[in-house]
C-alpha positions as CSV (number, residue, x, y, z in Angstrom):
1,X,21.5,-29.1,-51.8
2,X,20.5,-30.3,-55.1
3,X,16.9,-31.5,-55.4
4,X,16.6,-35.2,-56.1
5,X,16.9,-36.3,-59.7
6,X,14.0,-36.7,-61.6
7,X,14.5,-39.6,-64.1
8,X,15.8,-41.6,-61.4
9,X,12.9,-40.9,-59.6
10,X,10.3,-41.7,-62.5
11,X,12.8,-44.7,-63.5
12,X,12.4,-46.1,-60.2
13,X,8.4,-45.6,-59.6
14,X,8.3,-47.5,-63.4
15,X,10.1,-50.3,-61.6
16,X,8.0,-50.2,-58.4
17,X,4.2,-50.1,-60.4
18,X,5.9,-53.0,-63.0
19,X,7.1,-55.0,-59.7
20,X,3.5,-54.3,-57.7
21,X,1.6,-54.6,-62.1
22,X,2.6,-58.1,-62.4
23,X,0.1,-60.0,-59.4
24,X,-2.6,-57.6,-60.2
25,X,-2.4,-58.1,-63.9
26,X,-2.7,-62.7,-63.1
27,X,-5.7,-61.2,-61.2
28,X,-7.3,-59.1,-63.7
29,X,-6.8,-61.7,-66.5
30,X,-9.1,-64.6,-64.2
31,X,-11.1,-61.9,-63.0
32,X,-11.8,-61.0,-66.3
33,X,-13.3,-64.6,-67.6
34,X,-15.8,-64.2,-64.9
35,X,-16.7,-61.2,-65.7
36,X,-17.4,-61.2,-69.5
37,X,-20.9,-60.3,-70.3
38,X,-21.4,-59.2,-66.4
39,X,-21.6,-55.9,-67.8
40,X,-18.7,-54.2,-66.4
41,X,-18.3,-50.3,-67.3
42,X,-15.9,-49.0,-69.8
43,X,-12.5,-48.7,-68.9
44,X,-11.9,-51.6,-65.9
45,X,-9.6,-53.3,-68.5
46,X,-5.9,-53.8,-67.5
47,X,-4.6,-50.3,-68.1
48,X,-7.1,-48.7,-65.8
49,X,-5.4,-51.2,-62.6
50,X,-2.1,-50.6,-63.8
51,X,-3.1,-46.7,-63.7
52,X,-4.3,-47.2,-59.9
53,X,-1.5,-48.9,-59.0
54,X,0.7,-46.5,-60.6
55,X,-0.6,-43.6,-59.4
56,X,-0.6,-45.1,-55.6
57,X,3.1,-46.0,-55.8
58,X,3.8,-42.3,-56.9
59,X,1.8,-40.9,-54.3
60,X,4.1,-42.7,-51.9
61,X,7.6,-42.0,-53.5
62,X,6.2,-38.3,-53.8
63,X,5.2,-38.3,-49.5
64,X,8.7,-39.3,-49.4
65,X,10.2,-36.8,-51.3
66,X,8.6,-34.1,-49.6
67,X,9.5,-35.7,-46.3
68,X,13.1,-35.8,-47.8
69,X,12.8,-32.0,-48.9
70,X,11.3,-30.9,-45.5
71,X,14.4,-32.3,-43.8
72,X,16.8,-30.6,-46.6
73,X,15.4,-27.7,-47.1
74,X,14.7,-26.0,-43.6
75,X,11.8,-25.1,-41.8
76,X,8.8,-22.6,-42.5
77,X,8.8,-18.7,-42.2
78,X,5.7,-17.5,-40.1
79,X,4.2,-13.9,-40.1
80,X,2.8,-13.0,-37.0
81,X,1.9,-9.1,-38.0
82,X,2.8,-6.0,-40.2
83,X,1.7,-2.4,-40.2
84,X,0.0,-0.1,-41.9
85,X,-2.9,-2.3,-43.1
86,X,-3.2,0.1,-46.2
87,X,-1.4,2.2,-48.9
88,X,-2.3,4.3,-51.9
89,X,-1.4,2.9,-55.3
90,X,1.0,5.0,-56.1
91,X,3.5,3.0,-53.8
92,X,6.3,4.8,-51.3
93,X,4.4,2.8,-48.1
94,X,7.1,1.5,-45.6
95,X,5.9,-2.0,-44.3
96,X,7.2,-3.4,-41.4
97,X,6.5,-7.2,-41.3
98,X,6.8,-9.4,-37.8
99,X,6.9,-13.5,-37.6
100,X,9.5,-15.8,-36.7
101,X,11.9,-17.7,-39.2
102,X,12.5,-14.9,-41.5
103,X,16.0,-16.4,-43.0
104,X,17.8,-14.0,-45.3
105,X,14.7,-13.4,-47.3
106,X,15.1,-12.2,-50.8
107,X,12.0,-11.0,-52.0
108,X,8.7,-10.1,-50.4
109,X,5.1,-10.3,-53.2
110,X,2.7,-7.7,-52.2
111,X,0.1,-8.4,-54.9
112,X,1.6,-8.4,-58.5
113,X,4.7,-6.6,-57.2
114,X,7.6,-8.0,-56.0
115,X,10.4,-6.2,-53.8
116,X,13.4,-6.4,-51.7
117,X,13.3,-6.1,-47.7
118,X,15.7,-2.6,-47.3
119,X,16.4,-4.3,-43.4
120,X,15.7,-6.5,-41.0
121,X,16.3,-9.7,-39.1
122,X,14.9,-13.7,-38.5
123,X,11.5,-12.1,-36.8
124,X,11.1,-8.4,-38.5
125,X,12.0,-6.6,-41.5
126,X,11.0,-3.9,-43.7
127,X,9.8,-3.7,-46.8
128,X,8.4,0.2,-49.5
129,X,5.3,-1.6,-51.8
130,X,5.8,-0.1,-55.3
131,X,2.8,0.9,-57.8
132,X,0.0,-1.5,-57.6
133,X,-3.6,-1.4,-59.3
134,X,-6.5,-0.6,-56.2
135,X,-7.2,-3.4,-54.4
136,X,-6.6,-6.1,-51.7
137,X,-3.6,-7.6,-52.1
138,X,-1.9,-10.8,-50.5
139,X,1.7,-10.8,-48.8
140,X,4.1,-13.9,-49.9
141,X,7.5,-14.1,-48.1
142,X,10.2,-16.1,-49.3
143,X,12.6,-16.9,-47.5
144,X,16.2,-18.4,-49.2
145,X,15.5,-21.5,-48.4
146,X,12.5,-21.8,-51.0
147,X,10.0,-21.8,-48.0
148,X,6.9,-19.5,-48.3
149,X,4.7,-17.5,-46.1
150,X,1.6,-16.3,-47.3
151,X,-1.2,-13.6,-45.4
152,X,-4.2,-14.0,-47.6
153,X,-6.0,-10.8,-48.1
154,X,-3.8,-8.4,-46.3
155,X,-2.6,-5.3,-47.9
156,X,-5.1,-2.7,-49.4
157,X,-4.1,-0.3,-52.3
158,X,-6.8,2.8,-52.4
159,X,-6.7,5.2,-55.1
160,X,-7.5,8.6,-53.5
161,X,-8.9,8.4,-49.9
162,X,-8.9,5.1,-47.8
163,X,-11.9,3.5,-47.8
164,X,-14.7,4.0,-45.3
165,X,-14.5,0.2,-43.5
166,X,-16.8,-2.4,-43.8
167,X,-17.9,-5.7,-41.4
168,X,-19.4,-8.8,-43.1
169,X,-18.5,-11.0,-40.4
170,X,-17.9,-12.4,-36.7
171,X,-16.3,-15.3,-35.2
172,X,-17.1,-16.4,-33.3
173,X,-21.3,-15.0,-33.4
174,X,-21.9,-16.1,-30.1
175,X,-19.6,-16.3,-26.7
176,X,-20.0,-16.5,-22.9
177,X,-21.6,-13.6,-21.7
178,X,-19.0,-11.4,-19.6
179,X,-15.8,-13.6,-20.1
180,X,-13.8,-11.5,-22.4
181,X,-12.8,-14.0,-25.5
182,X,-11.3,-12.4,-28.5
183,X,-13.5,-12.4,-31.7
184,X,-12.5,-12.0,-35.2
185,X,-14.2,-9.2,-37.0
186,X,-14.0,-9.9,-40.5
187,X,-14.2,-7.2,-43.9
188,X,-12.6,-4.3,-45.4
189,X,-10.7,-1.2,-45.2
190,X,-9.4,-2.0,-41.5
191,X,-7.0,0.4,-40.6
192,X,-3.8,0.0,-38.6
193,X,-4.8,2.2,-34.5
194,X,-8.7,0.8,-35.4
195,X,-11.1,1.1,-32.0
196,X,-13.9,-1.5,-31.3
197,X,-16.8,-1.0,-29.4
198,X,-19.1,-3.6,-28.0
199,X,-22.4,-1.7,-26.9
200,X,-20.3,1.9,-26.9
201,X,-18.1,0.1,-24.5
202,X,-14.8,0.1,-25.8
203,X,-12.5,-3.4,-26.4
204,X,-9.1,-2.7,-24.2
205,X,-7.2,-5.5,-26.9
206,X,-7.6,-4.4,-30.2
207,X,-5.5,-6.3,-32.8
208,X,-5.8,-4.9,-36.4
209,X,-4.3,-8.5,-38.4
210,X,-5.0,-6.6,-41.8
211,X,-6.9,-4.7,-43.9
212,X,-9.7,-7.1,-43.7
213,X,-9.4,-8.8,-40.5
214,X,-9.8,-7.2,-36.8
215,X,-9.5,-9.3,-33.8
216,X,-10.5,-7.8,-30.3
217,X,-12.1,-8.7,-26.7
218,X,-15.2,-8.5,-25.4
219,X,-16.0,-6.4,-22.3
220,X,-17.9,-7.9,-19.4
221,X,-21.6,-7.7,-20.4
222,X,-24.9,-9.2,-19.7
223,X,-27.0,-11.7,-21.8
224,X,-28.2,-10.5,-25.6
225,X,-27.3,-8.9,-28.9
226,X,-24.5,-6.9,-29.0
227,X,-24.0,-4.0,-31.2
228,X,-20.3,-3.9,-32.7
229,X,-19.1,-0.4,-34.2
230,X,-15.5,-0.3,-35.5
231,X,-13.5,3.4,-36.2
232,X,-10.6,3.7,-37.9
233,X,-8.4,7.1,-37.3
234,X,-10.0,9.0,-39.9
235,X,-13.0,8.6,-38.0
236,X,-14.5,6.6,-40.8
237,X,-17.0,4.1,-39.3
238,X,-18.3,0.7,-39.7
239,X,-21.5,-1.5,-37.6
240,X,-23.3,-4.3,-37.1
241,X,-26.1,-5.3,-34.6
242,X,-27.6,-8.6,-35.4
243,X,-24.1,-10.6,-35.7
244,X,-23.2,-11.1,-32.3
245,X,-24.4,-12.3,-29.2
246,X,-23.8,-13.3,-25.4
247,X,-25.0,-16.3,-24.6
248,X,-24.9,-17.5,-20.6
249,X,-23.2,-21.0,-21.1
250,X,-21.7,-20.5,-17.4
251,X,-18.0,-21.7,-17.8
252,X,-18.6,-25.4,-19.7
253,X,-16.9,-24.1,-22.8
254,X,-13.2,-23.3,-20.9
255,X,-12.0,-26.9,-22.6
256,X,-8.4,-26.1,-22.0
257,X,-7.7,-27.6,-25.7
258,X,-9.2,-24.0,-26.7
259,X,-6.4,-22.2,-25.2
260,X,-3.5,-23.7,-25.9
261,X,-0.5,-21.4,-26.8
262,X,2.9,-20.7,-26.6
263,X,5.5,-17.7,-25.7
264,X,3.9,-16.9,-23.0
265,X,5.4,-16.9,-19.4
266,X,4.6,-18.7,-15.9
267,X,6.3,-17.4,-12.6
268,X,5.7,-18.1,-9.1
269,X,3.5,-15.6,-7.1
270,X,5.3,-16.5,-3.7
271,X,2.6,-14.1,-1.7
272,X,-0.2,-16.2,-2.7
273,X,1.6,-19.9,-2.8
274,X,1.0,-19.8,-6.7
275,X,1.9,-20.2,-9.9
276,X,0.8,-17.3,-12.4
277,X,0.9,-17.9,-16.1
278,X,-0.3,-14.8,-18.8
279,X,-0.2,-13.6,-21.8
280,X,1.0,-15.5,-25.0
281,X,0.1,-16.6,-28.7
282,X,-2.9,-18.9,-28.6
283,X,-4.5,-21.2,-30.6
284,X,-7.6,-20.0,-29.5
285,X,-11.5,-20.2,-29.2
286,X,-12.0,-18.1,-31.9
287,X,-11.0,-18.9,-35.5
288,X,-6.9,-18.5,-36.1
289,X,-4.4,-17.3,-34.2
290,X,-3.2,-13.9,-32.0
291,X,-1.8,-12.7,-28.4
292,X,-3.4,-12.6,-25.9
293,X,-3.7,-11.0,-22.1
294,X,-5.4,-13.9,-19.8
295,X,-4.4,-14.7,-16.3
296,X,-4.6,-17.6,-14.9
297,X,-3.3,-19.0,-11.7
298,X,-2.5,-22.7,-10.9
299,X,-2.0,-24.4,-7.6
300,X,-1.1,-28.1,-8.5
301,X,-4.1,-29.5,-9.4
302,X,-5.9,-27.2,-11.3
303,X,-5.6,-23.9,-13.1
304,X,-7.7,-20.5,-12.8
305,X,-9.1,-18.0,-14.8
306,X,-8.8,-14.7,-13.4
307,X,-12.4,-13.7,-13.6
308,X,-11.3,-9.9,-12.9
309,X,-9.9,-9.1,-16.2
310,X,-10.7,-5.0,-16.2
311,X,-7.2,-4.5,-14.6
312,X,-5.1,-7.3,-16.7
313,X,-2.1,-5.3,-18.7
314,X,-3.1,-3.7,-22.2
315,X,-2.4,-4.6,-24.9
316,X,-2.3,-8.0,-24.8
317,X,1.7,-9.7,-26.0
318,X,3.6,-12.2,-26.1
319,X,7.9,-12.6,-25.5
320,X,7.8,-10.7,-22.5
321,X,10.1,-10.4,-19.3
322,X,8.2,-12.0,-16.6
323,X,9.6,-13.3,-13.2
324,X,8.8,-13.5,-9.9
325,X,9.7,-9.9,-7.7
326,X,11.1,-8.7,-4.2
327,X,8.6,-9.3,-1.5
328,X,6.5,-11.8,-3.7
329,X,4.3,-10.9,-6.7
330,X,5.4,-10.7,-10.3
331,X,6.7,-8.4,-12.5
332,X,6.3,-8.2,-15.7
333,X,8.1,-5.7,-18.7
334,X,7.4,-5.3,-22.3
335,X,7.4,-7.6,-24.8
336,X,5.6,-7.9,-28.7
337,X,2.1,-6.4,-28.5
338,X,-0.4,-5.2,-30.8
339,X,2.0,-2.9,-33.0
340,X,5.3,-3.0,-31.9
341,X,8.0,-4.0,-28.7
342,X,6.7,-2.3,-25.3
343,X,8.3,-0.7,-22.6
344,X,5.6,-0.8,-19.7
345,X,6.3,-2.0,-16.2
346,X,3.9,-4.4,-14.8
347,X,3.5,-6.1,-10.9
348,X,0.9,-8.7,-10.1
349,X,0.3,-10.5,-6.3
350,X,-2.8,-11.9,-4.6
351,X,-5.4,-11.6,-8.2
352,X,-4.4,-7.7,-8.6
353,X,-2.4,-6.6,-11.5
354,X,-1.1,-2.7,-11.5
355,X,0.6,-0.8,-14.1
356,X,4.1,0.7,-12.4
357,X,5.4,4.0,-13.2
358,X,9.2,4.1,-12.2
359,X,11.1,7.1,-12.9
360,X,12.9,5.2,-15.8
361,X,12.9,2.1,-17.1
362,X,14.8,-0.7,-20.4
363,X,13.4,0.6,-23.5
364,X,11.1,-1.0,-26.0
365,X,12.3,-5.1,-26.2
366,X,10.8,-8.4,-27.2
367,X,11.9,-11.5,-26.7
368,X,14.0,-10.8,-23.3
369,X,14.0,-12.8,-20.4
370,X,14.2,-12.0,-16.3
371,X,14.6,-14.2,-13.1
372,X,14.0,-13.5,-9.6
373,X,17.5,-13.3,-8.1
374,X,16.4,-14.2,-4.4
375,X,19.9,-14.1,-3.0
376,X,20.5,-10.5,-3.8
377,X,16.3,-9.3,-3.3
378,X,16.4,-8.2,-7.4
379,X,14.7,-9.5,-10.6
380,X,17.2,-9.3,-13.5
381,X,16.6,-8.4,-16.2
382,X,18.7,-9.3,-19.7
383,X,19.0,-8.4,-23.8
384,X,15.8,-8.9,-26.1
385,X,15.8,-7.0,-29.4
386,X,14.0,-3.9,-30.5
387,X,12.7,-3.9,-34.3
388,X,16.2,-5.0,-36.0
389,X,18.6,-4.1,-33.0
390,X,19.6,-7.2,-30.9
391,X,20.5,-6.1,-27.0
392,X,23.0,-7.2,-24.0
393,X,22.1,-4.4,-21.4
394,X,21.1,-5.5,-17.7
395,X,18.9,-4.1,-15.7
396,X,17.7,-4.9,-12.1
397,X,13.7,-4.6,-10.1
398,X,13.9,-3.5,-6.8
399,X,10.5,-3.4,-6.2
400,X,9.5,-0.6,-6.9
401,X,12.3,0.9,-9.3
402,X,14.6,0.1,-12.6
403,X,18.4,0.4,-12.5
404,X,20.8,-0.4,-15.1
405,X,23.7,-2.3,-14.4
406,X,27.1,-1.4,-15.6
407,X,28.9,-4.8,-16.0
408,X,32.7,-5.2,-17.0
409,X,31.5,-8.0,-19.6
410,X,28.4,-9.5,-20.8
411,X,26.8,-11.8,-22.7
412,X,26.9,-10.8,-27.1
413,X,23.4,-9.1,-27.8
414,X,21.1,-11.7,-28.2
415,X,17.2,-12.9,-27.8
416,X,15.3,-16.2,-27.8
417,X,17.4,-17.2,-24.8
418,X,16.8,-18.7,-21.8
419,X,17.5,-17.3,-18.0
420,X,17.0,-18.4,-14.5
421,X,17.6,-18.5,-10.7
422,X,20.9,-19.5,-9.2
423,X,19.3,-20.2,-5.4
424,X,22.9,-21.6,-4.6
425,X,25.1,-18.6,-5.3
426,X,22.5,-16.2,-6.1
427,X,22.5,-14.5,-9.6
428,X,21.1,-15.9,-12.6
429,X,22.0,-18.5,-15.2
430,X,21.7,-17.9,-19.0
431,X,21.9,-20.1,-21.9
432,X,21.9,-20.3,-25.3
433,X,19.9,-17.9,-27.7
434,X,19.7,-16.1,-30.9
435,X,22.8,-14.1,-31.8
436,X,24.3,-12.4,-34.9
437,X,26.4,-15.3,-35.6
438,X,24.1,-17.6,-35.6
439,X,22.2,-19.9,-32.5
440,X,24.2,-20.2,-29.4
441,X,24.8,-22.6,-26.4
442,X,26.8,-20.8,-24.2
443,X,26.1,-20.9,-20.3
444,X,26.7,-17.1,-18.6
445,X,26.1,-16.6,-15.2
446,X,25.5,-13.3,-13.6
447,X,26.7,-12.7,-10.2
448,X,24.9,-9.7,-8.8
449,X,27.3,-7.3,-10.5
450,X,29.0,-8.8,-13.8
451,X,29.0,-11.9,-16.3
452,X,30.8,-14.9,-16.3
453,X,31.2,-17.0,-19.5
454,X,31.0,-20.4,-17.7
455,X,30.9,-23.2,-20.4
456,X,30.0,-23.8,-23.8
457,X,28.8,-27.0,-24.0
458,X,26.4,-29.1,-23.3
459,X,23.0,-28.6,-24.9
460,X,23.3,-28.0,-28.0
461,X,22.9,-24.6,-29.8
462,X,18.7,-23.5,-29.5
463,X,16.5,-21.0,-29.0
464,X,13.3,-20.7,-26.9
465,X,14.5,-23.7,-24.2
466,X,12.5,-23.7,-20.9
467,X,15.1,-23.0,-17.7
468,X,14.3,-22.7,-14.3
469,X,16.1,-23.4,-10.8
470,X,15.4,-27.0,-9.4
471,X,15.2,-27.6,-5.4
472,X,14.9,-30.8,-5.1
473,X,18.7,-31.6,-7.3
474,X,19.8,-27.9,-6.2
475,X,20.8,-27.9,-10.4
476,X,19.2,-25.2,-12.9
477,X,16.9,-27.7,-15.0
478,X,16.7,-27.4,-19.1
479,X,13.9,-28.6,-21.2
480,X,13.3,-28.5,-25.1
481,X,14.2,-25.6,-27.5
482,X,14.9,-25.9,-31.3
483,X,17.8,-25.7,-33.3
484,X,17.5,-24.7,-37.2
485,X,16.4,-27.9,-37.6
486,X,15.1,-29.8,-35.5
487,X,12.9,-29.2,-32.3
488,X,13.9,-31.1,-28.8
489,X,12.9,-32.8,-25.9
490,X,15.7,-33.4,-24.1
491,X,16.1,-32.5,-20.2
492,X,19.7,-31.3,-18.9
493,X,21.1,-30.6,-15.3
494,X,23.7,-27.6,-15.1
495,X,25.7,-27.4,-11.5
496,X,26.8,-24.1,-10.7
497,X,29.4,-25.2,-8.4
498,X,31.4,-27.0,-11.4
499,X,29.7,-25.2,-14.0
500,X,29.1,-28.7,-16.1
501,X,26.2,-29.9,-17.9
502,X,24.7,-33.5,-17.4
503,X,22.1,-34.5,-19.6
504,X,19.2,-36.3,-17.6
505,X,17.2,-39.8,-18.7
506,X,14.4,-39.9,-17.1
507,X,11.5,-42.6,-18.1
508,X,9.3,-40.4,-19.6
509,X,9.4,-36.7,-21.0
510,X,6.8,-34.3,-22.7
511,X,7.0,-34.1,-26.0
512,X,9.7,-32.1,-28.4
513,X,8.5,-28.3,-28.2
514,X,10.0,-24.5,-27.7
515,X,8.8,-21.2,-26.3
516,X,7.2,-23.6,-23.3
517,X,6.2,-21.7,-20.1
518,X,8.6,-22.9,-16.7
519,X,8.5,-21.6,-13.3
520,X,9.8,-23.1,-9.7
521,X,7.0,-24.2,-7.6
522,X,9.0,-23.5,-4.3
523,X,5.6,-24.9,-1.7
524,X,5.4,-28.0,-4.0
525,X,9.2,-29.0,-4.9
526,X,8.5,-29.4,-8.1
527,X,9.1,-27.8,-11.8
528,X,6.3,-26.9,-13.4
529,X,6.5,-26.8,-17.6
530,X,3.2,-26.3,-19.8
531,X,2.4,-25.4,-23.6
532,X,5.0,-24.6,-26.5
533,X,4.8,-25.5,-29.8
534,X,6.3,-27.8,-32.2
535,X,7.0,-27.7,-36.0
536,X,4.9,-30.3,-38.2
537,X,5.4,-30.4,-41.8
538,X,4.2,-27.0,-43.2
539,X,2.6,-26.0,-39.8
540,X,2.6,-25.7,-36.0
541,X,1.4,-27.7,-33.6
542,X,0.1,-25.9,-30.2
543,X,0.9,-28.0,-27.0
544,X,-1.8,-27.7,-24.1
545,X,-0.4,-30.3,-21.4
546,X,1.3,-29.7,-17.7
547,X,4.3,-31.5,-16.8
548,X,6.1,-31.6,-13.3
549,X,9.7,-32.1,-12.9
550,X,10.3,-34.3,-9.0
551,X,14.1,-33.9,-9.4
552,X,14.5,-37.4,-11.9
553,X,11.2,-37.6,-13.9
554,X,8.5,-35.7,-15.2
555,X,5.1,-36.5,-14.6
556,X,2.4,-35.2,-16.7
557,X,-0.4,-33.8,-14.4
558,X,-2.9,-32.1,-17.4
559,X,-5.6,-31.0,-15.6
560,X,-9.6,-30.7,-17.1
561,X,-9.3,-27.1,-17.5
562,X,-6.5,-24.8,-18.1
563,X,-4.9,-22.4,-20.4
């Protein structure tokens, strides 16, 4: 759309500051017979108000006009990560960017160069820098809606060899000693496979951001000064010893507004009578942003860290497949970690977590979803996408082994979609998602052994919507999501047995969010929702409350401390 038309605009504002001029100019005039020989400074005369009030009338048109242009023009690109951190000046490096709300981008600024992406999709593409002088370079993404994304300092161009690296900073310089909180590790010449040692003990979540940012965790330690030594591959080597410390502060900093995040998962551990939430993209205690790998536990009043982290899956990810499994416990596959999609197997009961090893197994995915089928005793397992490729395969958990599932139909390869139990048929209910064509709201349910296109309407098209199966109606229960835009908080019903949609009122409702965390809390009857995020002018805000669903309203049950 056009953008609004600028001499109406200043035509108007002249109107507005002569309508708002005219009182404050019968004010200035008797103020001014008081105030002759007071001394008054230079320039308080009549044009100097009229400037004031001028320029505060603009300042309002010009909140609205953004406001105006926010709504017109779409919403903001984000990049989450890219790889390699470094190239030599000569150009030829292939750079393969990941974030969320990449829309047809046209051209990508790496420093004073500007290319074309040769690929890629709304949350990765890929991108060969050209010449550039030697230096640190930023990354701007624009996408075709005139909306920018910018990683500040990202990209190094070397001439020669890479750089040996360089630390000049931590973030936080002091933590809780033994609790395992990612800190930023700030300088140069960061390269993409880094290691980070805390005392020769090596960090298990190493995330290089770019060539001059390094974010990893702590190992459990003791009280003191910690030495930090950071080596890229070619073995080149950087350390510090008086910037960091473990301070004993018991567990009074765990604030629960420190850990707030989204596109993470929640799922019921039925062995242990609780719910189990991991992983995600926090807004964390640390400076910035990045995944992470905590576990926490909650049983309806309050939430749990998982103080034994040595055995919590590596790397730490977000967009993951994670359900409850046969025999209770939860599974866990894949998802977006530190460098690309994953294809490890994961199973979790009673505080243990241990990495599976079935004979074989979905490949690499992100942004997938599974539900605990407990009709038929499997997890299903559906789509995702890998780099650029969006999937539709299906695949089934036994317990203890993969197997694919040859269906006769199936829903179109998609991602960002939402799945969960059907505990009156059995099988699984999916809706909605990110497609080729476009968003979708279609409902497919999935039987045991083949797909069903059941309606398509309803909700309207979204991605990232929290579903999950509600006892107490005996309805699959829809929360939130985003369309292109707008974000929602709306809370819908779907019956299985007439496969129709009702959209539900009740009184009160969380906030408008996407990428929440839902699970079934089958020894409460209730629906537990928590986190997300929400758009907000140029930005994202991280949610950090708990809702329950009773079967007609939701009831916000926050407790002190959580993630």
């Amino acid at each position: 759309m056009p953008e609004p038309d600028k001499q109406n605009e200043r035509r108007t504002c002249l109107n507005e500051v002569a309508r708002k001029a005219i009182p404050a100019l019968l004010l200035f005039l008797f103020g001014a017979a008081v105030a002759v020989g007071s001394g008054c400074s230079e320039g308080s005369g009549l044009a100097d108000l009229v400037d004031r009030v001028g320029r505060r009338v603009f300042r309002k048109k010009e909140s609205r006009t953004h406001r105006r242009k926010e709504k017109l023009y779409g919403i903001q690109p984000y990049i989450y990560s890219f790889t390699p951190t470094a190239g030599p000046i000569t150009g030829g490096t292939v750079l393969e960017i990941h974030g969320l709300d990449f829309l047809n981008v046209p051209r990508v600024e790496i420093g004073f160069t500007s290319v074309v992406p040769i690929d890629g999709n709304t949350t990765c593409f890929r991108v060969v820098t050209e010449s550039h002088p030697a230096g640190i370079a930023d990354i701007v993404i624009y996408n075709a809606n005139n909306r920018t994304a910018i990683m500040r300092a990202a990209f190094l161009f070397y001439d020669g060899t890479p750089p040996a690296p360089i630390i000049t900073a931590v973030d936080p310089r002091q933590i809780p000693w033994g609790f395992g909180v990612r800190v930023s590790i700030n300088g140069l010449g960061f390269r993409e496979d880094a290691k980070v040692y805390f005392n020769d003990v090596e960090s298990n979540d190493v995330f290089v951001e770019s060539c001059t940012r390094v974010k990893a965790r702590t190992p459990f330690a003791g009280t003191g000064s910690v030495e930090i030594r950071l080596v890229n591959p070619d073995n080149g080597c950087a350390s510090v010893t008086t910037m960091f410390e473990y301070k004993d502060w018991s567990s009074q900093w765990m604030d629960g507004s420190v850990l707030a995040r989204r596109q993470y998962r929640y799922a019921e551990d039925t062995a242990a009578g609780l719910l189990v939430a991991f992983g995600g993209y926090e807004k964390g205690y640390s400076t910035g942003y990045g995944d992470v790998n905590m576990t926490w536990t909650f049983d309806g009043s309050q939430y749990m860290r998982d103080v034994d982290f040595s055995d919590e899956p590596s790397p730490s990810r977000f967009e993951f497949a994670f359900a409850s499994e046969p025999g209770g416990g939860v599974l866990l596959f894949g998802g977006f970690g530190d460098g690309g999609d994953l294809a490890d197997t994961w199973t979790y009961s009673t505080g243990v977590w241990q990495q599976e090893a079935p004979a074989g197994s979905p490949t690499p995915r992100a942004y997938c979803s599974a539900a605990f089928d407990s009709v038929n005793g499997k997890t299903i397992l559906f789509g995702g996408s890998h780099g650029f490729k969006f999937l539709s395969d299906t695949w089934s958990w036994d317990g203890s082994s993969w197997q694919r599932v040859a269906t006769g139909s199936a829903p179109s390869p998609r991602r960002r979609f939402a799945l969960a139990a059907d505990e009156v048929s059995g099988g699984v209910v999916l809706f909605g998602g990110e497609t080729a064509s476009g968003h979708s709201r279609e409902t497919w349910v999935f039987d045991g052994a083949d797909w069903t296109l059941a309606a398509n309407t309803g909700p309207s098209p979204r991605v990232g919507a929290a579903l999950a199966f509600d006892n107490n109606t005996g309805k699959v229960l829809l929360f939130g999501g985003a369309g292109y835009t707008a974000t929602f908080s709306d809370t819908w019903l779907y019956d299985t047995a007439t496969a129709t949609w009702a959209k539900a009122a009740p009184a009160i409702s969380p906030s408008a969010r996407l990428d929440a965390a839902i699970a079934a809390d089958h020894a409460r009857g209730r629906v537990v929702l928590h986190g997300g995020f929400r758009r907000e002018g140029y930005g994202v805000v991280f949610e950090n409350d708990t809702w329950e669903w009773d079967g007609s309203n939701w009831i916000n049950v926050t407790p002190q401390l959580g993630p």
